[in-house]
C-alpha positions in Angstrom: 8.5 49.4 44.9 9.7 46.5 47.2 5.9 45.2 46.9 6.2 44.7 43.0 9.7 43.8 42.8 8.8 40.6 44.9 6.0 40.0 42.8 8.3 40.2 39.5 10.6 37.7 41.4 7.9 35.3 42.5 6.2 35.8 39.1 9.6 34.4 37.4 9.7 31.8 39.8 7.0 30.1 38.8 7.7 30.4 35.2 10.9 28.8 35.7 9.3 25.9 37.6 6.6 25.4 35.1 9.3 25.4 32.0 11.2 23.1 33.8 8.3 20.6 34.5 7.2 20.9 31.1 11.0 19.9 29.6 11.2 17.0 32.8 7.6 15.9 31.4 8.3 16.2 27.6 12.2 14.3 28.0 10.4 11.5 30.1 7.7 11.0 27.1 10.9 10.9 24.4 12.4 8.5 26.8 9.2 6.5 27.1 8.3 6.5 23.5 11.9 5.1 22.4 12.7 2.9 25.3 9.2 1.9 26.8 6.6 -1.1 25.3 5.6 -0.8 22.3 2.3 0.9 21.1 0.0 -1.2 19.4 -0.2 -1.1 15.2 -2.6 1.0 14.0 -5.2 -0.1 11.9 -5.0 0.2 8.8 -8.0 2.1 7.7 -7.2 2.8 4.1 -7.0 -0.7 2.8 -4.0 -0.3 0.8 -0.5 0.2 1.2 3.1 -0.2 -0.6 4.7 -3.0 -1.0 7.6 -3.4 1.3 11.2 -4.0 -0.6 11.4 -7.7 -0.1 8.0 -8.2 -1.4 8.6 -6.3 -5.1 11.6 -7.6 -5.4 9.1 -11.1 -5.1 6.6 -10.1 -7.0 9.0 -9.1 -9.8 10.1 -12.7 -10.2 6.3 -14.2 -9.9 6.4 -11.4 -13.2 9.1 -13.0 -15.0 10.8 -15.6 -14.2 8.6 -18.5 -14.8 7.2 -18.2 -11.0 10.0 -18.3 -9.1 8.4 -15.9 -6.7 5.8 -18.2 -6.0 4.8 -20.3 -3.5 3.7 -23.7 -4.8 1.3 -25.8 -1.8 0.0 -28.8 -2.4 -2.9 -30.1 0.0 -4.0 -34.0 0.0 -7.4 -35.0 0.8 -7.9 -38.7 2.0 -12.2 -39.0 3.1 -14.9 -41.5 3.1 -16.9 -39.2 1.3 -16.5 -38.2 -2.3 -15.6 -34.2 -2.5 -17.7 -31.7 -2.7 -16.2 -29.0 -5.2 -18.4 -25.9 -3.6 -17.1 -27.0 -0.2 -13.8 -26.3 -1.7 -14.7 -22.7 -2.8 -16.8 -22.0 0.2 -14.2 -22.7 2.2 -12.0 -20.0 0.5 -15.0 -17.6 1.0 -14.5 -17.9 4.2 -10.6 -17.8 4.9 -11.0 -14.2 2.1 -13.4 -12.8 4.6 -10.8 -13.1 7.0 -7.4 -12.4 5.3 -7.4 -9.2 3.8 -3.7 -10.7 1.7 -6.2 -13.4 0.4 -8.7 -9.9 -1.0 -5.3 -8.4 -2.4 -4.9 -7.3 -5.7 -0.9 -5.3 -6.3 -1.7 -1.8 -8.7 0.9 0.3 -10.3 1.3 4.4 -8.6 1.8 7.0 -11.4 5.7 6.8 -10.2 6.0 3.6 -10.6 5.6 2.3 -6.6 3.6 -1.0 -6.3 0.5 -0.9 -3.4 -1.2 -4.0 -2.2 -4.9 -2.8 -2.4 -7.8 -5.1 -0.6 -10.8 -5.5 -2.4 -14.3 -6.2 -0.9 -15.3 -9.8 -0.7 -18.2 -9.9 -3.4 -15.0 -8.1 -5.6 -12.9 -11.3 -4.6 -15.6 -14.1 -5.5 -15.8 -12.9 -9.0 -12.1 -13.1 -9.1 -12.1 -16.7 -8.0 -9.4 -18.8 -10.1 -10.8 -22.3 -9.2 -9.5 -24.6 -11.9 -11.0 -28.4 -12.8 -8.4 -30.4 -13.9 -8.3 -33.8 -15.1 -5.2 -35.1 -14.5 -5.4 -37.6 -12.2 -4.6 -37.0 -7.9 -1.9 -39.0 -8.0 -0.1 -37.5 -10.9 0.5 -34.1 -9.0 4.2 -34.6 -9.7 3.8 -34.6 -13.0 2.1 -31.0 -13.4 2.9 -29.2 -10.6 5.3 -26.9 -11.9 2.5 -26.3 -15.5 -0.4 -25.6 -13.0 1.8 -23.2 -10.5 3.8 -21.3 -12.4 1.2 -18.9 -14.1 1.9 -15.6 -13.2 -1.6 -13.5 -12.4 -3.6 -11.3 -15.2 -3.9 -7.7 -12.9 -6.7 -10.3 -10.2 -5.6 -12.0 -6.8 -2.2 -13.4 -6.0 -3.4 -16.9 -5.7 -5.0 -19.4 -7.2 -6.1 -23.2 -7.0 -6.5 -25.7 -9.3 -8.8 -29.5 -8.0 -7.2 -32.5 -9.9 -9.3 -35.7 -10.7 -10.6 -37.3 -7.8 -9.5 -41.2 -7.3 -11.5 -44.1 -5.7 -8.9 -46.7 -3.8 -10.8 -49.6 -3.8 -8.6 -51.5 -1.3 -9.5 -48.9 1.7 -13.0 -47.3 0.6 -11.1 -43.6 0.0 -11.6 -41.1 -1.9 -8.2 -39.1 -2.6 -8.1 -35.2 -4.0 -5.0 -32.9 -4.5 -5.8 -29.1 -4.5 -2.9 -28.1 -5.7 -2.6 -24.0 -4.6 -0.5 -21.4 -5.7 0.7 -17.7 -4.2 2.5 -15.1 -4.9 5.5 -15.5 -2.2 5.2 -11.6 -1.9 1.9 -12.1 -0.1 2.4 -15.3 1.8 5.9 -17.4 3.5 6.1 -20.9 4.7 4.8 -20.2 8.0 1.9 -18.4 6.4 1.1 -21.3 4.1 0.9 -24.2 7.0 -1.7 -21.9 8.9 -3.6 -21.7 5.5 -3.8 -25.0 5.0 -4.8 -25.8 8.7 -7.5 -23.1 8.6 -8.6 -23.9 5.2 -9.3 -27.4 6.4 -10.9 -26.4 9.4 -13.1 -25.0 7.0 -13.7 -27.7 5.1 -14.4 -29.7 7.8 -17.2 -27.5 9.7 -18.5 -27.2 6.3 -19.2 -30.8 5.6 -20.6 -31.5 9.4 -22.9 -28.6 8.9 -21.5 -26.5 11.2 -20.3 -24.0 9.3 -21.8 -21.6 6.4 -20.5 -19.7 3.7 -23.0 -16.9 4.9 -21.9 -16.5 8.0 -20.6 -12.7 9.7 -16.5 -12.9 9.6 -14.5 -9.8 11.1 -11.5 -9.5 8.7 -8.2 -9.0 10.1 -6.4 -5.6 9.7 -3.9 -5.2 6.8 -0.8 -5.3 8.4 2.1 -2.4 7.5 5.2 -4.3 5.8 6.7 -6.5 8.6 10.0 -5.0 8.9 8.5 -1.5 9.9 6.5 -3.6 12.9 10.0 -4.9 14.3 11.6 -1.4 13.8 9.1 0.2 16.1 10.3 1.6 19.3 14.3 1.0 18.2 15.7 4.3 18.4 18.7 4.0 15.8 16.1 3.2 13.1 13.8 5.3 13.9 16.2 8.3 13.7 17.3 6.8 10.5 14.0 6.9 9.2 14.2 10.6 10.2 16.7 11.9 9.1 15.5 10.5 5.2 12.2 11.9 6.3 13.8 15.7 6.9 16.9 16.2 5.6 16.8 15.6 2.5 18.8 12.3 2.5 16.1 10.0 0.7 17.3 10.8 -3.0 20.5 10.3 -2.3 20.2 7.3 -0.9 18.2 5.6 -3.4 20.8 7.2 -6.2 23.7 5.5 -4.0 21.8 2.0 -3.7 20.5 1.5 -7.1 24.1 2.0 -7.8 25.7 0.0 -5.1 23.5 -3.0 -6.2 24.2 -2.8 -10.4 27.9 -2.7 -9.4 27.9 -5.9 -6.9 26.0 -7.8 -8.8 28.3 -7.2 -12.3 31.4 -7.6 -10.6 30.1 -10.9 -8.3 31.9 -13.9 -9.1 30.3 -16.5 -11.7 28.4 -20.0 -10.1 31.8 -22.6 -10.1 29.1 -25.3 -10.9 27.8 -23.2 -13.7 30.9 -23.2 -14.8 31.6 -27.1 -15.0 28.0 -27.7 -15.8 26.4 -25.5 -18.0 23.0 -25.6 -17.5 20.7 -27.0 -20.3 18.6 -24.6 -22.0 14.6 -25.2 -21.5 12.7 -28.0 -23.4 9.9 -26.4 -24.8 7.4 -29.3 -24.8 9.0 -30.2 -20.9 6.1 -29.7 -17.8 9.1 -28.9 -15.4 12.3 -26.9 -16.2 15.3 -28.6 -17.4 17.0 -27.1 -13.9 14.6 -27.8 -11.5 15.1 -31.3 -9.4 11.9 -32.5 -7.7 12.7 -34.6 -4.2 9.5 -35.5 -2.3 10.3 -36.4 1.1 7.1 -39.0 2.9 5.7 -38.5 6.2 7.8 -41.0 7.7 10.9 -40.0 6.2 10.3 -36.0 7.1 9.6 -37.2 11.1 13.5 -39.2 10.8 15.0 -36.3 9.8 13.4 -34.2 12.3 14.4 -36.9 15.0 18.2 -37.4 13.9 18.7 -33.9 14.1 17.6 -33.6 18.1 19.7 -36.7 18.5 22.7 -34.9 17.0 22.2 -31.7 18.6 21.7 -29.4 15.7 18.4 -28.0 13.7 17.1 -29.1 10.8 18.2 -25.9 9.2 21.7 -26.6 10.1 21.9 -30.1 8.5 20.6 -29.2 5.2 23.2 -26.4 4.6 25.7 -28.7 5.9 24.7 -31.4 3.2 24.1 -28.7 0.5 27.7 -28.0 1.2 29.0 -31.0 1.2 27.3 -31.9 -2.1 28.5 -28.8 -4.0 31.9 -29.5 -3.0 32.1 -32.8 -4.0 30.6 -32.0 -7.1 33.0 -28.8 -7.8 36.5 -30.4 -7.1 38.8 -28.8 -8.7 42.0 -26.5 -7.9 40.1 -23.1 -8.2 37.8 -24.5 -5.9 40.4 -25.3 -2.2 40.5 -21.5 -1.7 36.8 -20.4 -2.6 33.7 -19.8 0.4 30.5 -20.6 -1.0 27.5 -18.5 -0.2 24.5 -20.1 1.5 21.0 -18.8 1.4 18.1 -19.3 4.2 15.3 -17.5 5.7 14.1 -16.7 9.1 10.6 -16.7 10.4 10.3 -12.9 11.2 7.5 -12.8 13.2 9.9 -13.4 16.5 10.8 -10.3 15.8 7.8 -8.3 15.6 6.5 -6.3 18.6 3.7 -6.3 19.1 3.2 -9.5 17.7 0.6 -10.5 14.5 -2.1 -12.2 15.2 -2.0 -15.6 15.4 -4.2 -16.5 12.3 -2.5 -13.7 10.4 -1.2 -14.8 6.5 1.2 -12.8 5.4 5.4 -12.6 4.2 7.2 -12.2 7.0 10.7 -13.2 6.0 14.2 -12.2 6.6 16.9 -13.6 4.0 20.1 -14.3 6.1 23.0 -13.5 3.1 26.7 -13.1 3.7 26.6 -16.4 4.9 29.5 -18.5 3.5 31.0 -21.8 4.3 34.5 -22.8 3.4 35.6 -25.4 0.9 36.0 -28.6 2.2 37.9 -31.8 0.3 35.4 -34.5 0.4 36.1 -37.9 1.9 37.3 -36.8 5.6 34.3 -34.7 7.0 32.3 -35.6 9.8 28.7 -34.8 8.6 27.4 -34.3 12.1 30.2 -32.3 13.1 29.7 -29.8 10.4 26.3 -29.8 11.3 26.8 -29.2 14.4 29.4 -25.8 14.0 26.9 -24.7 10.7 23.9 -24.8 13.4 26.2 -22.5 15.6 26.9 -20.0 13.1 23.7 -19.9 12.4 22.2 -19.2 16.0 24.7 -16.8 16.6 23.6 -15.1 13.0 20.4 -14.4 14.3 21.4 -13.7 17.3 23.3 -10.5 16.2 19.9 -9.5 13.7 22.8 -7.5 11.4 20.0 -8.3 8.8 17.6 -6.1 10.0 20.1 -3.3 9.8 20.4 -4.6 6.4 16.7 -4.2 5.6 16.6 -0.9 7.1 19.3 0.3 5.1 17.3 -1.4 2.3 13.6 -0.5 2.4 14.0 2.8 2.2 10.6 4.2 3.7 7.4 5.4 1.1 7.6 8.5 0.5 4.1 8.6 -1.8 0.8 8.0 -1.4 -2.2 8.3 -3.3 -3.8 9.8 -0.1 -3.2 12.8 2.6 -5.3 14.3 5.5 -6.2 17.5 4.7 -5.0 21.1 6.6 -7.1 22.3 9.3 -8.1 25.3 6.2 -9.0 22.9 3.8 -11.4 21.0 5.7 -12.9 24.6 7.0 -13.8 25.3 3.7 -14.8 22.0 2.8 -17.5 22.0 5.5 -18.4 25.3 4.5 -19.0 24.1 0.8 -21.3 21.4 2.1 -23.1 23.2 5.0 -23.6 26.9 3.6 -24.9 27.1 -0.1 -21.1 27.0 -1.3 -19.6 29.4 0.7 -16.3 27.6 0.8 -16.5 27.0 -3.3 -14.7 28.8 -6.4 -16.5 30.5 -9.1 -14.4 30.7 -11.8 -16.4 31.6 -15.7 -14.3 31.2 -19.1 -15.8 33.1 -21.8 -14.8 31.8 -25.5 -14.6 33.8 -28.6 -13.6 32.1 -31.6 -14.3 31.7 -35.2 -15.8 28.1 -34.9 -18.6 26.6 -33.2 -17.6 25.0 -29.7 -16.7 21.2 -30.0 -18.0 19.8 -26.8 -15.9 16.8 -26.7 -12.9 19.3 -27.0 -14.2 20.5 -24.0 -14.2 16.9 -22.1 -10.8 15.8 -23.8 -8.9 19.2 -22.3 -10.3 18.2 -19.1 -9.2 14.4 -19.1 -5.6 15.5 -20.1 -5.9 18.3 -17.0 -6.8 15.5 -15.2 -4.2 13.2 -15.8 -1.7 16.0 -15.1 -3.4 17.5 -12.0 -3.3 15.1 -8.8 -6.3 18.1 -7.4 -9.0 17.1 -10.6 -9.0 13.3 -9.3 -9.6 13.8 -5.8 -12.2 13.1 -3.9 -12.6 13.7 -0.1 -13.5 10.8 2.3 -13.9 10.4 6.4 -11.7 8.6 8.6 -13.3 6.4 11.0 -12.2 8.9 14.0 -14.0 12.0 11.8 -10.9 13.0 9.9 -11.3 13.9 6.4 -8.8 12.7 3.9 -7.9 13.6 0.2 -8.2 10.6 -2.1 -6.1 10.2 -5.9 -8.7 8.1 -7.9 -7.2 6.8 -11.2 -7.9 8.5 -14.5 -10.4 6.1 -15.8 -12.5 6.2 -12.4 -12.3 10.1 -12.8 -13.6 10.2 -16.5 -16.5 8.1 -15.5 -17.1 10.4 -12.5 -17.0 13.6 -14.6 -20.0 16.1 -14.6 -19.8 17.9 -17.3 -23.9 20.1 -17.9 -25.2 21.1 -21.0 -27.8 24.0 -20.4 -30.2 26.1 -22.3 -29.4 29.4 -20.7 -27.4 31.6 -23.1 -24.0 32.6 -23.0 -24.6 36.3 -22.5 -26.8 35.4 -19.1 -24.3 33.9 -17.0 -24.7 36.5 -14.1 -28.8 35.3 -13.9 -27.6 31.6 -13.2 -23.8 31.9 -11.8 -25.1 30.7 -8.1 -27.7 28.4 -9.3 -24.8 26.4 -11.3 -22.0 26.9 -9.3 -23.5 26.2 -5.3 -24.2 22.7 -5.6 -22.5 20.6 -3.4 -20.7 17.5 -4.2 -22.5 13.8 -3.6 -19.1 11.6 -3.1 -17.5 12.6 -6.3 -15.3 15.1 -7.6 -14.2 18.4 -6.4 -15.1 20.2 -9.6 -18.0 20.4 -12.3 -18.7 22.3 -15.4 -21.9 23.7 -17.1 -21.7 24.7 -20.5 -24.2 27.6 -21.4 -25.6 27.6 -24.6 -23.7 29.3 -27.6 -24.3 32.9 -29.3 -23.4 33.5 -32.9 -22.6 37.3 -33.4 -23.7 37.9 -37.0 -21.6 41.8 -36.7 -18.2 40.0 -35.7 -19.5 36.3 -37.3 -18.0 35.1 -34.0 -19.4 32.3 -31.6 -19.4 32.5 -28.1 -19.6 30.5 -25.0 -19.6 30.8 -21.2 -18.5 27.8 -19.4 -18.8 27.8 -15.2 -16.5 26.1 -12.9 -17.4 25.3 -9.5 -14.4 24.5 -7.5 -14.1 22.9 -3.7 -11.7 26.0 -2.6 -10.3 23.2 -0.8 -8.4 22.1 -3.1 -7.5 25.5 -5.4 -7.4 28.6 -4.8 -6.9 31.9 -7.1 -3.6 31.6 -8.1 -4.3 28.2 -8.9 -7.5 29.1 -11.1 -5.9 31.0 -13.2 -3.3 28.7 -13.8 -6.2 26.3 -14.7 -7.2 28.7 -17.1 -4.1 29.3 -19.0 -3.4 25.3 -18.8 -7.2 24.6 -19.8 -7.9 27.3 -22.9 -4.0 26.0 -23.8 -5.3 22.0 -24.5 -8.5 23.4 -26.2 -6.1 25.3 -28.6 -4.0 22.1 -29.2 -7.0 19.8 -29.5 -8.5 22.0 -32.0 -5.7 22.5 -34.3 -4.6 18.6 -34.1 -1.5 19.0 -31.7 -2.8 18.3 -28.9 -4.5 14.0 -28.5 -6.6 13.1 -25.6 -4.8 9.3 -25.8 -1.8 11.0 -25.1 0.9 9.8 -22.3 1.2 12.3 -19.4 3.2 11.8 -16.3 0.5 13.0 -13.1 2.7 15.7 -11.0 2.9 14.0 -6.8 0.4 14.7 -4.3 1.5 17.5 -1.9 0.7 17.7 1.7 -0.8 20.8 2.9 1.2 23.6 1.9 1.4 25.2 5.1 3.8 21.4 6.3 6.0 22.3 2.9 7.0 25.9 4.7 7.6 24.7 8.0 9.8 21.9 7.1 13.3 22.9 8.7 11.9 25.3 11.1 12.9 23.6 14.2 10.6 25.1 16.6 7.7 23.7 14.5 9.0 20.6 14.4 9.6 20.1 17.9 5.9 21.4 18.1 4.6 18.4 15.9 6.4 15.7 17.8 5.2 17.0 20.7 2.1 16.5 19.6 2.4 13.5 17.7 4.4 11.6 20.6 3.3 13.3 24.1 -0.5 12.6 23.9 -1.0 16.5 23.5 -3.2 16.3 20.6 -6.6 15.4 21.7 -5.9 17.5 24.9 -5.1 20.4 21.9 -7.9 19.6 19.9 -10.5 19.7 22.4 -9.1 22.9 24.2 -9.4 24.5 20.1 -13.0 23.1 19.4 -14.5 24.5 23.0 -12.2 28.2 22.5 -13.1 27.6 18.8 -17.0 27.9 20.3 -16.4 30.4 22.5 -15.3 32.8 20.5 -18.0 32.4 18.0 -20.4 32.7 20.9 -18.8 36.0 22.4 -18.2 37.6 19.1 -20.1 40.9 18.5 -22.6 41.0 16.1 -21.7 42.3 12.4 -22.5 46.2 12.3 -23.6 46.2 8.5 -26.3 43.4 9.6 -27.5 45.3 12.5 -28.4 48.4 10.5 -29.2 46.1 7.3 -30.9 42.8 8.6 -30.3 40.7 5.3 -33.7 39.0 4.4 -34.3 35.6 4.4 -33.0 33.2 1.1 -36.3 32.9 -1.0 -36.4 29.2 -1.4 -37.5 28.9 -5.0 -35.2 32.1 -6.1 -33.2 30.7 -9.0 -30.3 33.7 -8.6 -27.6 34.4 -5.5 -29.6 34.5 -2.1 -30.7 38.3 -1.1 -28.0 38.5 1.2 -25.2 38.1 -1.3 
């Protein structure tokens, strides 16, 4: 008795010490994750993802306000040698092959999300918008704004346009102005210096002949929306992110914002100089907008700058608010104006703040707009320019220094929350391997038998299933692989999905389903859909004068299963009914219901013992140790299990290869 009560003890013992290293080990991994060096980003494998907050709000006003979320660059050319127009668009070969934002297109999500997709380079040459102009190099100023301001037509977010070469007869030159523009939502200023230093690289190498359009490029990956990169590893937002994530909080907070934001911008205050000078309304026969004020600044002049800055002990940055200040107060002097503060707008280069950091050759918008940044009127006439300078560079410095702006954008982008694309469940891709590997096993049969007074309309047929399809995320899917072996469930588009259909015509009749049920229903899928129909061939009942049909579903019972069939059938028989009595229109507008993630993540949500479980394995490097301890029990168990009794006393006999019907066995 002694004996096995020091056993118990000792027994406890150890499962006390092993619980506790288990908690000591799991706290020091949360620790790590949120306090240690950042992981490195993922790559993104998909090649598309949503835009980020800052970069819709962008690409809204590229939409519609004459390009004022553009980028307008403007590249001059001075060479002995008279240009060579394919060196230009080789040149851009080469830099697409590389920049995946240079292969980007921006699509629409049924709920209204924007998505930067990449496209494959041979995609991206035939989408080239190289335009020959014949205005003259020189005269840039004159159409800049008419050759920049076109907003893209659903094909890449930039576009160049080669004005008339010039001959200086003086120095022997030949002078070109590529005059480029971008959507600001997939490029900054940063971005747009390394594009032009690369692009001219590439210009160069091609003209010594040491470069070719042909040659092997790796492509950089597509980087997640900037702000997300700096986030990572800060603990505050990350919690942030989780608490939208799992309790519920996303809804509301969007409700509150789009709120928040209608009221501050109706009750802001109206522009004082818009109020003493009215701004003209647009000429329409005007290049350049009545508003807009060109200033070129020279080489020469730019370098001055620059210099009387460092000799004044301030940045750049802080001078010209300083003298935009100035300049609207003088301007504005009035009595309203002594006890007004004027807001001042700027951005900040955000890759400092990124961790791990881009790569160096990386084009993209990384930009952080410092607002709530206002200046106080100041009567013109005593004020030392430097001086202000000087205190606007401080304010500044300490600005950033405090980053409340990326709190701001935190509190701003609220994360995605849809996707045209999941994983699938550990049971789903079980029977997806079994629908490829074992003569459909892991499929749904599923027959419809029609009765009805009128022959079967076969594009009836076809126009119920496009309006399924449009409603049902499930009907447009198709299942890739990850590069690490994963499977994933893919939303194709409703045009892509009508050209993908299979829809079979066959002479067996109606009545004979059961001869052919296997024969039509066991094929496997080759990269398309998860579904496909056969339509048997009609019977006309001369006792009843009825007509009947059979058609055959084959279903991936990954994605359905019998509850979900029959809804099929009640939503499927319900559009033939409306079709056929001229209710129902296959041109019709219908709103797609979201992709759902496994259903088995929908029932756990809340439990906390299952969530713990996932981060554990999400954050504490468990999950290949899990997954490879599940594959080898996985095969031992198949190994060890005993034999199926039935098959020992009734050995089925082999398939018979050219057996049209169900294998013997079934």
């Amino acid at each position: 008795m002694a004996l096995l009560s020091d056993v118990s003890m000792i027994s406890v013992s150890w499962v006390k010490i092993l619980l506790t290293a288990a908690c000591i080990f799991l706290v020091y991994k949360i620790v790590k994750y949120f306090t240690g060096e950042v992981r490195e980003i993922p790559p993104n494998i998909t090649n598309r993802r949503q835009l980020g907050f800052s970069e819709e709000a962008l690409d809204i006003l590229s939409m519609e306000k004459s390009g004022s979320g553009n980028i307008c660059l403007g590249i001059s050319i001075t060479s002995k040698q008279s240009l060579v127009h394919e060196y230009v668009r080789d040149a851009l070969v080469l830099l697409a092959k590389r920049q995946p934002m240079l292969r980007a297109v921006i699509g629409i999500l049924a709920d209204g999300d924007k998505y930067f997709e990449i496209k494959e380079i041979n995609e991206v040459i035939a989408m080239f918008d190289i335009t020959i102009s014949h205005v003259k190099a020189s005269n840039w100023e004159d159409v800049w704004f008419e050759y920049t301001a076109k907003q893209r037509e659903n094909g890449l977010l930039w576009r160049v346009v080669i004005l008339q070469e010039e001959f200086m007869p003086d120095t022997r030159d030949y002078v070109n102005t590529l005059m480029f523009n971008f959507n600001h939502a997939c490029t900054d200023g940063v971005s747009s210096v390394k594009f032009c230093k690369q692009f001219l690289n590439n210009m160069n190498e091609l003209a010594n002949g040491t470069g070719c359009v042909d040659q092997e490029i790796s492509s950089l990956d597509l980087l997640p929306p900037f702000h997300q990169i700096v986030i990572r590893g800060r603990i505050w937002h990350l919690l942030y992110n989780f608490m939208l994530a799992y309790c519920g909080l996303r809804p509301i907070l969007k409700f509150c914002m789009e709120r928040l934001l209608g009221h501050f911008i109706e009750k802001k205050p109206n522009n004082p100089y818009h109020e003493q000078f009215p701004p003209t309304p647009h000429v329409p026969n005007s290049p350049i907008p009545s508003r807009l004020n060109v200033k070129v600044f020279t080489e020469s002049e730019t370098k001055n700058i620059i210099q009387a800055c460092k000799a004044n002990n301030c940045t750049v940055t802080g001078a010209i608010t300083a003298a935009a200040h100035l300049a609207f107060c003088e301007l504005i002097q009035n009595d309203k104006s002594k006890n007004m503060k004027f807001e001042s707008l700027f951005a900040m280069n955000g890759r400092r703040f990124c961790d791990p950091k881009p790569h160096d050759d990386y084009l993209g918008y990384f930009v952080y707009d410092m607002q709530e940044f206002y200046m106080k009127y100041v009567a013109g006439g005593g004020v030392e320019f430097w001086k202000l300078a000087q205190e606007t560079t401080q304010r500044i410095k300490e600005f950033v220094r405090k980053e409340a702006y990326v709190v701001e954008a935190t509190v701003r982008e609220i994360p995605p929350n849809t996707t045209n694309r999941r994983q699938l469940g550990f049971s789903e891709e079980a029977l997806d391997i079994l629908s490829m590997e074992k003569f459909g096993s892991g499929n749904i049969c599923l027959g419809i038998s029609i009765t009805s007074k009128q022959s079967l309309v076969h594009e009836h047929v076809r126009d119920a299933l496009v309006l399924l399809a449009k409603r049902q995320p499930m009907l447009r899917a198709v299942i890739g692989t990850l590069a690490d072996g994963d499977k994933y469930f893919e939303i194709k588009e409703i045009s892509e999905v009508i050209a993908m259909f299979d829809i079979t015509i066959s002479h067996v009749k109606a009545s004979n389903w059961e001869d052919v049920w296997f024969e039509y229903t066991a094929k496997q899928r080759a990269n398309g859909l998860l579904w496909r129909v056969v339509i048997l061939q009609e019977q006309f009942m001369p006792d009843t004068r009825d007509y009947v049909n059979t058609l055959m579903f084959n279903f991936n019972h990954a994605c359905t299963d019998g509850v979900s069939s029959v809804k099929f059938c009640q939503q499927f028989l319900n559009n033939m009914n409306e079709l056929a009595n001229g209710t129902g229109c296959v041109d019709q507008e219908i709103s797609s219901l979201d992709l759902l993630p496994p259903f088995h993540q929908i029932v756990i949500r809340g439990r906390i013992w299952h969530l713990l479980y996932n981060f554990m394995l999400a954050y504490c490097g468990l999950r290949p140790i899990l997954k490879f301890c599940m594959e080898r029990l996985l095969g031992h168990f198949i190994e060890k299990k005993p034999n199926n009794p039935y098959n020992e006393q009734f050995p089925p006999n082999p398939h018979v290869p050219n057996s049209p019907t169900k294998p013997s066995h079934s």
